[in-house]
N, C-alpha and C positions, 0 to 999 in steps of 0.2 A: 483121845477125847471121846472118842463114840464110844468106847468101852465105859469110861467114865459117864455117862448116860445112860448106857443101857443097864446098867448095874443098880440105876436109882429105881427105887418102888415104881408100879407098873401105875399112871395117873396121868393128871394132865399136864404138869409139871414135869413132868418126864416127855412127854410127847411136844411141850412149849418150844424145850432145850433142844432136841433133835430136829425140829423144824427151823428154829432159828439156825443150827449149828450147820442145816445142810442148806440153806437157802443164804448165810450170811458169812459163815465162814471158807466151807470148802470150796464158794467161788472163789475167795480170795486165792488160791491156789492152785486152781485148775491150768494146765500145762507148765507149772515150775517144780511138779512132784516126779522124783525120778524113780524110774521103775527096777525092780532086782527083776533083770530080764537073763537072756543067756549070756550074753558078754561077761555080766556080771558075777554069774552064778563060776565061768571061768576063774575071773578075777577072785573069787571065795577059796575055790580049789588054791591057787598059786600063792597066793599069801597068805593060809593059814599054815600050808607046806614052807613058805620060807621064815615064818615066824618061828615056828616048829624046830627047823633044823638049824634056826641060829637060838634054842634055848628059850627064845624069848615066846609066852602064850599070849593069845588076843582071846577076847572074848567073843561069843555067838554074836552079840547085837552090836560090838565095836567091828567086828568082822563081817557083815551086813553090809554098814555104811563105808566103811572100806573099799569093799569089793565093787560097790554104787561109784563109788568118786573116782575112781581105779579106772573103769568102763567107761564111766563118761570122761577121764582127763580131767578131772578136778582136783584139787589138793583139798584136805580136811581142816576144817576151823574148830580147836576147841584145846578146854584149856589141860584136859588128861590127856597129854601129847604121845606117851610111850606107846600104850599096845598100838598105836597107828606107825609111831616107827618102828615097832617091832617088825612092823608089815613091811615095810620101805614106802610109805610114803612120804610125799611133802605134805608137813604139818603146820599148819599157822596157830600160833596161840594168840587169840586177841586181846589177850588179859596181859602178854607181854609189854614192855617196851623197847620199840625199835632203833627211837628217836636220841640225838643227841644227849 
């Protein structure tokens, strides 16, 4: 989104969006953004090698948020479920049904 901003002609229009965007949105957010720290950067190494040597590729930015959920003990929610099991994670598809 901030790229998406700074990309607009240089105005006041563009300075409106960036102000609201950082005064109104990336509060909403502040301590729920999870960082690609070193755990993580671990976590990138091992499952791009276990995707790898079972055949299966992941991509750079599927392999990112991989390595993030990895570190922190999360499972991944989304509905292109494979390059994440390519990785071996637990993958949740919310688009699925689970139910009777």
């Amino acid at each position: 989104m901030r790229f998406g901003i700074a990309a607009l002609p240089v105005g006041k229009r563009r300075e409106r969006l960036r102000d609201r965007f950082e005064h109104e949105v990336v509060g909403q957010f502040l301590g729920r953004i999870l960082a690609f720290d070193e755990p993580a950067t671990s976590a990138y190494v091992d499952l791009r090698a276990r995707a790898r040597a079972a055949g299966r590729g992941i991509g750079d930015f599927d392999a990112l948020i991989a390595a993030i959920a990895t570190a922190c003990g999360h499972a991944v929610a989304t509905r292109d479920t494979s390059p994440f099991e390519a990785a071996g994670l637990v993958v949740i598809n919310p688009f699925e049904s689970t139910g009777p």
